[in-house]
Structure formats: C-alpha cells, structure tokens
N, C-alpha and C positions, 0 to 999 in steps of 0.2 A: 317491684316492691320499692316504695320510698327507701330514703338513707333511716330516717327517722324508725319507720318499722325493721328495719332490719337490727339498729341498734336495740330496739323493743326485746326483739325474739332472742339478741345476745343474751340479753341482761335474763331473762324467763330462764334459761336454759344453765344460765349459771349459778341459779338459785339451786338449795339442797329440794331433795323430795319432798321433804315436810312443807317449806313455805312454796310449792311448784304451784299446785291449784289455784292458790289464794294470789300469787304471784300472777296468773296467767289471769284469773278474771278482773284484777287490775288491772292489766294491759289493757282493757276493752277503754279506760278512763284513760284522760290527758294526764299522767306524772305532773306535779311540780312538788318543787322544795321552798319552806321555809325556813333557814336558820336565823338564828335569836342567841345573841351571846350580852351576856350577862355580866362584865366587867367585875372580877374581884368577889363574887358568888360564892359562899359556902354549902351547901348540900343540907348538911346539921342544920343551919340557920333559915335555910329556906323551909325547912321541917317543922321549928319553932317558931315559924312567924305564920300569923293569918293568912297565906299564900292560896287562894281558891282555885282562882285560873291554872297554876302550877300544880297544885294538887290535882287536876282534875285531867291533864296533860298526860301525869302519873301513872293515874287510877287508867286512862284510854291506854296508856301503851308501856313503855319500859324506863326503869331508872335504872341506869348504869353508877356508881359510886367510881373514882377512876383519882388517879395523882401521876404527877410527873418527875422531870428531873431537879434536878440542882447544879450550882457550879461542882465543877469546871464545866460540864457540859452547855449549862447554861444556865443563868438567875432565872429567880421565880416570878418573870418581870411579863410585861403586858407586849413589850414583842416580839420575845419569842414566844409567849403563848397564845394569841394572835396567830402567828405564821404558820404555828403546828398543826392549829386546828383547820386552818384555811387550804394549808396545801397537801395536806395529807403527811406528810415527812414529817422528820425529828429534826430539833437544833443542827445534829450532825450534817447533815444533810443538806436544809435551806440557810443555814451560815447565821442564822440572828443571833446575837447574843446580847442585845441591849436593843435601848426604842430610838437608839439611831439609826437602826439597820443596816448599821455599814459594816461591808461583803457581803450582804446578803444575794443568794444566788435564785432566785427567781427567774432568772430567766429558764434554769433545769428545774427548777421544781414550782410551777406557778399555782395560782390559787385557783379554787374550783369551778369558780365563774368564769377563769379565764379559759381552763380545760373545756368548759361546755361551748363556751365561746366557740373555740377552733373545733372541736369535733361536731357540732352542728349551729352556724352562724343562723341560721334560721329562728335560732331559741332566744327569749328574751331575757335578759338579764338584767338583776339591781340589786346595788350596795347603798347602805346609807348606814353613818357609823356618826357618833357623839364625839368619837378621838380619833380627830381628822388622819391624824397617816395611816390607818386602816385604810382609809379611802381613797389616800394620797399616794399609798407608797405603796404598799399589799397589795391591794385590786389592781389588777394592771389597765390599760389603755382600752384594752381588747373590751372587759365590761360595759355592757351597753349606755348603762347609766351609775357613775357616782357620783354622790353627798352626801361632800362634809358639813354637817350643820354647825349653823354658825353657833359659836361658845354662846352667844346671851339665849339663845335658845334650846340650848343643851337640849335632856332625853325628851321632851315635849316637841321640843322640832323634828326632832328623829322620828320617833312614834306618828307623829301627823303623818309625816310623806311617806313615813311603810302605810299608813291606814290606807291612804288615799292610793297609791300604787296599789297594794291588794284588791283594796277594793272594788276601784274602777276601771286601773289598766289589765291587761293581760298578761303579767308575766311569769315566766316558767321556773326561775332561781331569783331567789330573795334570802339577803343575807341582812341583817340588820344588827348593832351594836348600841346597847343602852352603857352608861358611864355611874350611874349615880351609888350606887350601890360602892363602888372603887374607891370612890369619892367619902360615901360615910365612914369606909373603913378606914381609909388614911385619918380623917378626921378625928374622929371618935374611937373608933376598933370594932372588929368583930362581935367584942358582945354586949356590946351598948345597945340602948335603946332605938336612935338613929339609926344604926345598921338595919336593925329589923325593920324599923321606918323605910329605911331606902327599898326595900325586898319586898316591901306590900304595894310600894309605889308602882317599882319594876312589874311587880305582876300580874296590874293593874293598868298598866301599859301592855303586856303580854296578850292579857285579856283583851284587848280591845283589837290586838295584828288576828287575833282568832277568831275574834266575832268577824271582822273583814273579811277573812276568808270565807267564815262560812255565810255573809250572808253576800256571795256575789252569787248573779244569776246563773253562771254555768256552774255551780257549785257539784253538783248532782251526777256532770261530767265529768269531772275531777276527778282524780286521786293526788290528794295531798301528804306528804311525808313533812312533818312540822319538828324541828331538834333546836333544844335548847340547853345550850353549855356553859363554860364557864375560861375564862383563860388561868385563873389564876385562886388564890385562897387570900388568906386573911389571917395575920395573928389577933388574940385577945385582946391585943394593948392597940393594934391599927400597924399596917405596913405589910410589905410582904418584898421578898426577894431572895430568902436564906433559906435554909434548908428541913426547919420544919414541917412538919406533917398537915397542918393546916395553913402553911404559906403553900403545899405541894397540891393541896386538894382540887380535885374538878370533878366535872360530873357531864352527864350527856342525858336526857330526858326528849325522850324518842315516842312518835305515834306513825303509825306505816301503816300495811294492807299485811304486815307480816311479822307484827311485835306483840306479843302477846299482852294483851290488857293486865295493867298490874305486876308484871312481873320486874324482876331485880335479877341483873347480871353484872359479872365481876370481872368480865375478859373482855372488856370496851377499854380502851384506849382513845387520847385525844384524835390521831392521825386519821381516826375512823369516823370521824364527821365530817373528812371531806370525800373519803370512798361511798360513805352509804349515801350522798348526796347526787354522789354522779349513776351510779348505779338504779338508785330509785327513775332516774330519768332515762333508765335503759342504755347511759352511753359505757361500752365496755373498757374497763380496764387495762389496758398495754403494760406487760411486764415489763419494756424499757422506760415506762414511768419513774421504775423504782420506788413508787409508793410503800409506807408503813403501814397505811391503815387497812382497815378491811371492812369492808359492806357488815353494819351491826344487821342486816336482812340476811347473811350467811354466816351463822356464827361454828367455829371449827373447834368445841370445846379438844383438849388431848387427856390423856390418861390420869394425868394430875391432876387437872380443874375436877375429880370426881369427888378428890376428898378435902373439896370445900366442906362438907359438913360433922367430917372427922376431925376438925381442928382442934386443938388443945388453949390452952392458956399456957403462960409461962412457968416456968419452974424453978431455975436457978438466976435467968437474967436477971435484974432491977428498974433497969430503963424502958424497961416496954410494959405500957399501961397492963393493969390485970384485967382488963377489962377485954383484950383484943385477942380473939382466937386469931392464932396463925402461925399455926406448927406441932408436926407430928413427926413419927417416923415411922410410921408402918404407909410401905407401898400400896399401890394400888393392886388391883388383880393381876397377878401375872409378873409384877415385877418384885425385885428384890434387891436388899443391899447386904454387900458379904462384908462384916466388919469384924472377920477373926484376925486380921493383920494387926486392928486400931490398939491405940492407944487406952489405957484406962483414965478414969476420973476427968479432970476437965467440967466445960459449961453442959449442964444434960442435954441442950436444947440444940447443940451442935457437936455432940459425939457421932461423927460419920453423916452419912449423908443424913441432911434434912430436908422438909416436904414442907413450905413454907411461902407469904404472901409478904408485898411488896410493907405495906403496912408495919407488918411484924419487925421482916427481917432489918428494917431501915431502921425502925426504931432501938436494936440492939446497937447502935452505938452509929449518927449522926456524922457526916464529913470525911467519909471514907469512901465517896464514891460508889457505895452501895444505892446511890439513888441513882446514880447513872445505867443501871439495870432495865433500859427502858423497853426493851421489847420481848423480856419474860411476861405474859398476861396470867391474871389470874393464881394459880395455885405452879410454884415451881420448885424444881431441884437447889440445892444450895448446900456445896463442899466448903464450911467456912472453917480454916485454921486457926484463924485470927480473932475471935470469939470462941471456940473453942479453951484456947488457952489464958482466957481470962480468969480460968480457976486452975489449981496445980493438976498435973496432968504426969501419969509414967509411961513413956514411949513414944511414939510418934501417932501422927493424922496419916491414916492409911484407910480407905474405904472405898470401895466398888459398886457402883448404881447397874443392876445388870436388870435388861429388858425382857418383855415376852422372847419368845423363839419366833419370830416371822416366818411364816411359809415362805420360800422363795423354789423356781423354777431353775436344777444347774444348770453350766455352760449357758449364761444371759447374766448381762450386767443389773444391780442394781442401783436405788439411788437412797441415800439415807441423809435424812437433813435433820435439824434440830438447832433450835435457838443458842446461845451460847453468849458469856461473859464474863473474861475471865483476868484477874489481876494477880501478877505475877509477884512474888519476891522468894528471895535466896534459893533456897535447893527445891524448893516447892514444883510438881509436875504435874500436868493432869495430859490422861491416857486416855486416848475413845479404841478399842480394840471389838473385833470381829469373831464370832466362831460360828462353824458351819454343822449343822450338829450336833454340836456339845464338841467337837474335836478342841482341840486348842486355841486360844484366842491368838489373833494375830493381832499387831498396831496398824491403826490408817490413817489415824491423825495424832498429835503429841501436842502440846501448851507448855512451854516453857518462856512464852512473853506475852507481856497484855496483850489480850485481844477485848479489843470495845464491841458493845454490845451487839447482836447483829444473828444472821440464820447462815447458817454453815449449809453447806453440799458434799458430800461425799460419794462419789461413782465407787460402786463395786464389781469386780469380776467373780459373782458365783461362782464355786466351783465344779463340774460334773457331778452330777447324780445327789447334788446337794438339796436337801428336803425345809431346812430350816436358818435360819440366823439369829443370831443373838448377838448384843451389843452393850457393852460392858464399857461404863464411864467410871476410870481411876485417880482420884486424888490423892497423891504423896504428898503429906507436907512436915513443917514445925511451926511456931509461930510466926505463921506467912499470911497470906492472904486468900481469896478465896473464888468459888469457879460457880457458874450459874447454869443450868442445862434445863431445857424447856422447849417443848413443839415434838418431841421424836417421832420420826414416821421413817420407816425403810418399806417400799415398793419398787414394783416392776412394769414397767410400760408394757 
C-alpha cells in the first residue's frame, strides 16, 4: 500500500462515525484544498453586500462566525493573523506579534503547505498572496511554488495565477491571499460604501478560483474542500489592531464531503484552517505538532456548547450590546453549581459560576485580557470576581462548578483534562478537587498564579472498588480576577 493511501485510511478512521461513510466514499476521489483568505473581511458585511459566489459557498457547506485575541497576546494585525491561520497554532506559540515577524518561530510550528510538503513531497503545492511576506516570509522554502504579485497588479494578478494554476495545472494545496478589501477598510472603514465595493469585487474574484475548479477536466475525480477566512476585522471608522469586537472578528466558510449544507457553528477557531486542510488530504496529525486547531470535519462539541440556544441577554451589565445572547446560569444535564458559600447582591450576570461566550464575556469590560481566552470554543465556564463586583456585593465570590459522576473502573488510573485560563490576584484561589462516589472531595490541582490559556492533564489513581468520579471546580475570591474552564472529559484507557 502506497504512503499516500495509508495516510487516506488514517485520516477515514479518524473521522467520528457520523461523517465515516461520507468520509470513506470520498476517499475513492483525489482530496485537494483550496484556501481563500480575504484580508480585513467582516462576516456582517459580506452578509450585507451583493456576495453571490460567497453566499452560494454558504448555502453548499458551513459558516463558522469565530474572533481572536488582543494585545498583550497579540494586536489585531495581518501577521499574526496570517500565521494563526496558516500554521495551525496561536500567537503564543508561533511568536508573531507584529508584520515584522520578528522571533517568529516557524521553524516549530510551520505553515500547512510546508507540513504537506514534508509528510508527502509527492503532493503539489501553491501559494500566491497580494501582501508579499505571506509569500515571502510565512510559506517556507519547502512550498513548491510561491507568488508574490507584484503591487501594480494587486488582487487581479493574484486571481489570474490561482485561476490559471487551478485550472490547468494539477495541484493538491492551493492557498491564495486577496488584499483589497484591507485596503477599503483602512481607507474608508467598515461601513462605507467602498468597503462593500471591495467584498463584491473579492467575491467576484472568489467566483471565478471556483468556476476554475469546477470546470477542470478531472473535476468528477476530485474531491475538493474549498475554505474561505479572514485574518483580521474592521472598525466603523477604518483600521483594526485593538481590542474591539469587530477589529477581533473572523470567520471560516467551509464546503467538504462532510459539512453540512447550510449550516452554522460556533466552536471553529482560526487554528483550525490549517488542521482541516491537512486532514482533508488524509495527512495525519502528530501530537508533537502541538497544533491548536482541529479538523472543522471532526467537530468535538462538550457539555457546554449544548446551551448555545439557552442563552440569555444581559441584565445588570451596560457594555454588552442588548442585542447579544451569551449568558446563563443553569448547567447543562448533569451538571451543577453549589453557590451556598456565595456572596449576595453584586453583577447578576456573574453571581457564581457563569455559562457564557467569548462575545458576551469580552464585551463586559474590554482590556483585561479576557480576550486572551483563546482556546475556550464556543459556550464555556467563567469564575468572574472582577465583574462580579461591579455592583455592591455582601460576602465574598465562593462557587463550585461540580460535574456529572463519571463511571470510572477502581484500582486503574484515570485521565481528566479540560481547557483552563486563569488570572490570578490577591487572596483569590481556584480548586479542581476529585470525589470517588460522592465520598469527600480531595484537591489535584490548585491556581493561585496565572495560568495562560491552554488544556490541562490531570492522571488519577481510582481508588479500589470505586464506581464513579465527580469533579468539582472551586473559586475563592474578592475583587480579584477571574478563571475559565472548558473542554472536561475524565476517561479511562
């Protein structure tokens, strides 16, 4: 068996059950990728503009709506969003933090052409970007072909040589970079009329990399996975790189053999346009990658992302439009939060643990590094002290997020992981504690200094003739700061 099919039957076999069939009669088809990034793209505005081609993109496969970080982690700038989307990692991770690139560590964390590159040299690979250090600096050496087009020929240069690659050469991974859109929004801003000008251009350009595709002759042989993103948002007035909601915005518009036509999900992140790319080509994953993203063809919703549709609107905050569900406090099935310690009075929206989205929570107060929360997806936990006490308050922030009972098997270790982010001040403590049973909770982990955002591990030693587990996350605080919890799973190999 070739290297090429054995990567095939990885990728098949790591799909969930649901997309396994659909997944496996693709395999009979040649994979390729095309990504399409969209320079300084709003979501909203591609909505509001004449967009046919993108609407139609849409309506074939999935829109993700998605946002990222802010300083300190990193401005809301074109390279690191760029990098994030390319190599699959976070600012933290591949070092950009400006469109100098300097420290940038690519050589640990490369971009995805360069990954296809080295796991099967056989495969054909093309970059062609409008803002040349994507091409220049990003794509590595190893890409079979990069171009940078030249400035007088901006997106019309670019668009030509994707049409003409698609069309009549052979290649497997195609990544291409339109600008103009970037371009209207420094100029003019997001909600000028230009802007939407630039979005009908783009997608009209878009249009045409997809008529390419589909009218080449092995077309019929194919299977194409076509994703089109964004690095970056747009304010009102023009400009982007603070910490705004619409400088934060991005988005991922996805068509595969295993996205459901028309549908809308909330737990895509940028990192995961360069997983689902490799993956669609069957090349597998390596956990010493240390990748963030994850195959949008495997999606892992957790117990949270359930009560996406239980959301609320606000109630005592101010700063968070009334317009934006994203916050509740009733758990999901099975779980619970014990707040007979808490405090009374305070902000409603953060008495005890709350059940909340990146949207919402960021928007309660701006520059606190609550945007640096980047690898909670979707619907998560959130111990916040510090909004809490924006209104007068008698006692302290004392609350316990406590889980299902896991079956577990005694005498065998388990493994209990969960996402986590958490920022530390004065007496403030947060507890991950264990019970076997219901017996007594024991501690296994404790927080008492920042921890940056990231997935925790925790090995346990069951104890004999132990039937269940439960897992009980404790925040102590005053007006301190606050703790993020997301992803929980405890299993047994």
């Amino acid at each position: 068996m070739s290297r090429r099919s054995l990567l095939l039957s990885a990728a098949v076999l790591a799909a969930g059950a649901g997309p396994l069939a659909a997944t496996a009669r693709a395999a009979a088809k040649r994979p390729k990728v095309l990504v399409i990034g969209l320079d300084g793209a709003l979501l909203t505005r591609v909505k509001d503009a004449d967009a046919p081609h993108l609407e139609a993109l849409m309506a074939a496969g999935l829109t993700a709506p998605s946002s990222i970080y802010a300083n300190p982690l990193a401005p809301t700038m074109s390279g690191p969003g760029w990098s994030t989307l390319v190599t699959g990692v976070w600012p933290d991770k591949h070092n950009v933090r400006d469109n100098a690139f300097t420290g940038h560590r690519f050589d640990r964390y490369p971009d995805f052409l360069t990954r296809i590159e080295t796991a099967d040299p056989s495969l054909s690979t093309y970059a062609v970007s409008s803002w040349a250090p994507l091409t220049d600096t990003v794509f590595s050496a190893k890409v079979d072909t990069r171009v940078s087009t030249p400035g007088a020929e901006y997106d019309t240069g670019t668009t030509s040589r994707a049409v003409a690659r698609l069309g009549s050469g052979d290649p497997d991974a195609v990544f291409v970079q339109l600008d103009n859109i970037d371009h209207a929004g420094h100029d003019h801003g997001a909600a000028s009329s230009q802007y939407l000008d630039a979005i009908r251009g783009a997608d009209a350009q878009v249009g045409q990399m997809v008529a390419a595709v589909k009218s080449r002759p092995s077309h019929a042989a194919e299977d194409w996975m076509i994703m089109v993103t964004a690095d970056h948002g747009h304010t009102d007035a023009g400009g982007h790189g603070g910490s705004t909601l619409p400088e934060r915005q991005t988005f991922l518009i996805a068509t595969g053999p295993t996205l459901v036509p028309g549908s809308v999900r909330h737990d895509v992140k940028m990192p995961d346009v360069a997983a689902s790319a490799l993956a669609h080509l069957g090349i597998a994953i390596d956990p010493a990658w240390d990748l963030d993203g994850r195959p949008v063809q495997q999606p892992r919703p957790d117990d949270f992302d359930a009560l996406r549709g239980k959301l609320t609107a606000r109630t005592d905050e101010t700063g968070i439009p009334a317009a934006v569900l994203g916050h509740t406090h009733t758990p999901p099935p099975g779980w619970s939060v014990d707040n007979s310690a808490m405090g009374t009075g305070g902000v409603a929206e953060w008495r005890g643990w709350s059940f909340t989205t990146d949207e919402f929570w960021t928007a309660a107060q701006r520059d606190q590094q609550r945007e640096s929360n980047i690898r909670a997806r979707d619907v998560f936990a959130v111990a916040d002290g510090d909004e809490w006490h924006d209104k007068p308050v008698t006692g302290t922030f004392d609350s316990t997020l406590v889980s299902p009972a896991y079956p577990v098997t005694g005498d065998r270790t388990a493994t209990l992981t969960y996402t986590t982010y958490y920022r530390q001040d004065g007496a403030q403590k947060g507890e991950v504690l264990v019970s076997y049973d219901d017996a007594a909770p024991v501690p296994v982990r404790t927080y008492t200094a920042d921890v940056p955002s990231r997935t925790e591990t925790v090995t346990l030693r069951v104890p004999a003739g132990a039937r269940t587990a439960r897992v009980r996350f404790r925040c102590t605080a005053g007006n301190n700061w606050y703790w993020v919890i997301d992803g929980v799973r405890l299993a047994q190999s």
